[in-house]
Phi, psi and omega in degrees: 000140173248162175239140151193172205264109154279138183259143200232121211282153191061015207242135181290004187268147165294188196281130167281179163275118154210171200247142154200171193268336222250166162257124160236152196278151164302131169103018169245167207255125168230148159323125167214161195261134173274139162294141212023039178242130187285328221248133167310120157272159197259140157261154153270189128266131208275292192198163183285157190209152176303170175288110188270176197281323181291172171271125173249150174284168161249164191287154185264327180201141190258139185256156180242044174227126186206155175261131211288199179307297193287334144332299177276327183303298190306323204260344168304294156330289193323308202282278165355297214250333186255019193017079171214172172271196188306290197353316210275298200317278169330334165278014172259331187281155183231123203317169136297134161256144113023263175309341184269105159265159186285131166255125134309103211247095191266115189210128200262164171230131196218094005151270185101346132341113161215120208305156160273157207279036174235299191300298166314351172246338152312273254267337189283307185301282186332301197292299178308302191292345196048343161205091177285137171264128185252132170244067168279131164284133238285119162097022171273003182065060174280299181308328175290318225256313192255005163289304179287310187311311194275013177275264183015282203302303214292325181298318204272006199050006177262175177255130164311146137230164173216132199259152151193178211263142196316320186308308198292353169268102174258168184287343196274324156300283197318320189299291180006280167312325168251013182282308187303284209290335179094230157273359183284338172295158166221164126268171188201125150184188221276008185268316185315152205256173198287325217259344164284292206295328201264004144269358132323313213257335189269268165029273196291287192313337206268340189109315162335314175266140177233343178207103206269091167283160121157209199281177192320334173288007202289313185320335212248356194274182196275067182270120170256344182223031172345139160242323191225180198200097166240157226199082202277146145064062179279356172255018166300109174323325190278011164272345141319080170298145184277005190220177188302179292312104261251035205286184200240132153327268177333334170299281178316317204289311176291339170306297195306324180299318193286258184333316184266016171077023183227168169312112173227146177210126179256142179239158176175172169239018163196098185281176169301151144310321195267326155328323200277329193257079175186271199248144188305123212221153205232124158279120163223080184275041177232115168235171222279009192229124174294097165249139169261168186220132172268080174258128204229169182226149164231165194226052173239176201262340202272143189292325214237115078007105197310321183303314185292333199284298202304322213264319150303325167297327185300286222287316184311308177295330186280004177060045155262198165268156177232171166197138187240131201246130158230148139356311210206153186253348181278210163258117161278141174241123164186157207250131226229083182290170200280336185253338195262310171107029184253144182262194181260110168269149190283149166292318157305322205228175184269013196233177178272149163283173189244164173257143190228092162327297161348294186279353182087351204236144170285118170244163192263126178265353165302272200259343170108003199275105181275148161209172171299152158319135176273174156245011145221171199273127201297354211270283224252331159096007166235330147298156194254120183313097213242147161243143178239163174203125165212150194225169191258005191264353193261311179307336168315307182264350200268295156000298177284316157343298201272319162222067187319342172280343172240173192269125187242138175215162168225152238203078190216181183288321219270320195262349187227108178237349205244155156289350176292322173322316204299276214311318178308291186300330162287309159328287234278317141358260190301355176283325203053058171292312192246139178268324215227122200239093161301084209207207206225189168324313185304020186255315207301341201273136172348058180272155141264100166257145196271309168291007206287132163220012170238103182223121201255115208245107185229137189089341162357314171281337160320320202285315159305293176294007160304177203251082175211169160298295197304003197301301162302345182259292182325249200004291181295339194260338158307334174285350174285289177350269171332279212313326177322317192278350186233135202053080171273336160245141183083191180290146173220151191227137154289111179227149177236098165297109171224176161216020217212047197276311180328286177301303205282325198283319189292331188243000167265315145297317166257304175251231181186180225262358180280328183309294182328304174321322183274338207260004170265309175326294199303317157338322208246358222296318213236336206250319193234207204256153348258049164277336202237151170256161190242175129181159193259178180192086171275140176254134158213141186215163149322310176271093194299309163354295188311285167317331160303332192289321185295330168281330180262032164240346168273294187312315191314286195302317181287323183350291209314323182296125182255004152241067175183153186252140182279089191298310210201157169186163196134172183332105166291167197320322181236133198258321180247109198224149197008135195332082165213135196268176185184115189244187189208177182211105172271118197217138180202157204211188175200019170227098174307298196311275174327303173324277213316293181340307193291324141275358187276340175280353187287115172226073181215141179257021150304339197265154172228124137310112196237063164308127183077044182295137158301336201009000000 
């Protein structure tokens, strides 16, 4: 009889002890039965083990699906560092079969691509440093640069992946990619139907397929011979997962790269902070279209302004496009004065406060700092304290209102749910089908309009005043993003609705976004990421009680530790969420090892772990 130690996938329990008759090799996934679950949970085999003292059940079934060495070495890492169990880790990867032997498949690639001598010494510096920042600026061909890097590796018999944030796999990407590579490319991302993933997955393993785009699970697939790793728009949030395990890609990508020896280049035209202060980066700012840029700010309280009405109206007639940018597809709220532009900060903390109707009251969400609505505003003592609320379904109809002869559309999650959708609206774009295009972060991401000479930026200061470290960086860098989209060839003229003109003005204009970088750095030097480690602790229970008791009984205990810090705690920002009551913990260290400790001690399952929380 054998023993061995099993992971059990998708499940927060550690690992158990179960026997089989049979020697199985390690990293394969078998069935086995939970006491009182009628139904086979799927397993790993971690490693053989002595005989234990206990009576073990036996596995029910050997599967012909296994995880190879690197596989477990990684969800090992994960489960560590991303406080969850192997079980968890390991259930975002999707196994080896057995049964898929490798065809010798002989195939050269030839690009036809020919880089300008500033791109060839990009593409060289990447290659030489082995993990690398390409920081380009929007329309500087970065996408040529990672196109020649993954022919090289693909020439070479290895496999490729290019990770980029699900908005950003447009049809307008794909066609590229199979103009070079053909049938060797796939996509992967969360739309795909099960029976395209499971020849996707055959594909790979058979050898056929050699380059896998797509969003962060792409990453997670059966590569027996990865060479490279690129990592588009690497300072995108949504590479950050929301639900357990809770790993950062872009993160996950420089571990695997690091350890396993391979090409990794991360890319953007307004990279992290924390990428520019950790790894070496090649500038390339000469792009490929002589563009000018026009940047204008307006200072009005009205969503729509007679200057943006006018200046939409200019551009329409002379029949180029427009594109009107918000923050968020709902309504955002937040309280803002009319004259300074400044929102209401809490006293403790560096951040804006929030409004809670309910209570009548402004709160801190940090530390938990109550105060009454003021009536004017404390910064200047003479403005009046305003909710602002706008959406893009409202900008949408005010639109039709002012030019009912023309076509508008928007171009958000509520209005685009399908990829046919997706595929329609862009066409119907570039077509000049649409005059006026509404939308939301999906407009920012690496669409090309050709016509576009207008693009209109409205709500920018939620985006500043949000309650993150990160507010200035979001903010200035989504505002590139956009502005990128408009005159990708000739002039493009830009307008921005602020009260906040001074910062935008300074780094879109007079300086630039590498300088903003250095000078955040210097900002963050003592206090945040990446000098600091961050991480979160939410308790959410039905009973809120239970859970308070349960958060001030972990604080009292990190409180006691000295090495790692209590920022804040208390009611999270949305306190009640699907009937759970929901308190948090901010915690924050420059010693990993203690943190960790500190979370790996949280032992209740009320708690969710966010380690490298974004907040």
């Amino acid at each position: 009889m054998y023993f061995y130690e099993v992971a059990i996938l998708r499940s927060p329990l550690n690992n158990l002890t179960y026997q089989s008759e049979n020697k199985i090799e390690i990293g394969t996934k078998v069935l086995i039965k939970l006491r009182q679950r009628k139904v086979l949970d799927e397993a790993v085999i971690i490693k053989e083990v002595e005989e234990p003292t206990f009576k073990c059940s036996d596995i029910n079934e050997i599967t012909n699906e296994f995880y190879d060495e690197k596989m477990l070495q990684i969800s090992s890492f994960v489960s560590q560092y991303y406080v969850c169990s192997l079980g968890e880790a390991l259930s975002v990867y999707n196994a080896f079969d057995k049964n898929i032997n490798k065809i010798e498949i002989e195939e050269k690639f030839d690009s036809k691509i020919v880089l300008s001598p500033l791109q060839e010494k990009a593409k060289e510096f990447l290659k030489e440093k082995k993990q690398a920042l390409l920081f380009a600026n929007t329309g500087a061909g970065k996408t040529e640069i990672y196109i020649k890097s993954i022919e090289e590796h693909l020439n070479l018999d290895e496999q490729a992946v290019l990770l980029m944030p699900e908005i950003s796999l447009t049809p307008q990407m794909q066609k590229r990619l199979e103009k070079v590579f053909g049938k060797s490319v796939a996509i992967w991302h969360s739309k795909i139907t099960k029976k395209k993933k499971v020849e996707i997955l055959k594909g790979l393993q058979e050898g056929s397929i050699k380059l896998i785009a797509g969003a962060r699970s792409a990453l997670f697939l059966p590569y027996s011979n990865l060479g490279v790793i690129v990592v588009d728009e690497e300072n995108d949030d949504s590479y950050k997962s929301d639900s357990k395990p809770r790993f950062h890609t872009k993160d996950l990508a420089i571990y695997i790269a690091k350890k396993f020896e391979l090409q990794l280049i991360l890319g953007s035209a307004t990279v992290s902070t924390s990428s520019f202060h950790k790894i070496p980066f090649f500038r390339l700012d000469e792009t490929y279209h002589k563009t000018k840029k026009l940047y204008s700010f307006e200072d009005s309280d009205a969503n729509l302004s007679p200057k943006i009405i006018d200046k939409i109206d200019k551009t329409l007639k002379s029949n180029n496009q427009v594109i009107v940018f918000l923050p968020t597809r709902a309504n955002f709220k937040y309280q803002i004065c009319t004259t300074c532009g400044k929102s209401v900060e809490c006293p403790f903390c560096s951040v804006s406060m929030s409004l809670h109707k309910n209570d009548l009251a402004l709160k801190c969400h940090y530390c938990g700092y109550t105060q009454k609505i003021p009536d004017s505003c404390p910064s200047c003592n003479s403005g009046i304290i305003h909710n602002l609320r706008v959406g893009t379904a409202q900008i949408e109809e005010e639109l039709k209102l002012i030019f009912p002869a023309k076509t508008i559309k928007r171009f958000d999650r509520d209005e685009i749910k399908t990829d046919n959708q997706l595929k329609t609206v862009l066409n119907d774009f570039n077509d000049g089908k649409i005059d006026i295009l509404v939308g939301t972060q999906m407009l920012s991401k690496g669409h090309d309009y050709h016509n576009v000479k207008l693009a209109v930026v409205l709500g920018i200061d939620s985006v500043l005043n949000m309650n993150s470290y990160k507010a200035r960086e979001k903010a200035l860098s989504l505002l590139i993003q956009i502005a990128g989209r408009s005159g990708r060839s000739g002039e493009g003229e830009v307008i921005i609705q602020t009260k906040n003109q001074e910062f935008f003005n300074h780094y879109l204009n007079e300086s630039n976004y590498l300088e903003f970088l250095e000078e955040e750095l210097e900002f963050r030097k003592d206090f945040y990421p990446p000098f600091l480690k961050l991480a979160k602790i939410i308790f959410s229970h039905s009973n809120g009680l239970k859970v308070k008791d349960e958060m001030d009984f972990y604080v009292k205990l990190f409180k006691e530790n000295k090495d790692i810090e209590v920022v804040g705690f208390g009611q999270s920002p949305i306190f009640k969420m699907s009937n759970k009551y929901r308190y948090e913990i901010l915690l924050r260290s420059s010693n990993i090892k203690a943190l960790l400790q500190a979370l790996h001690s949280v032992q209740t399952a009320n708690a969710i772990i966010d380690m490298d929380t974004i907040y």
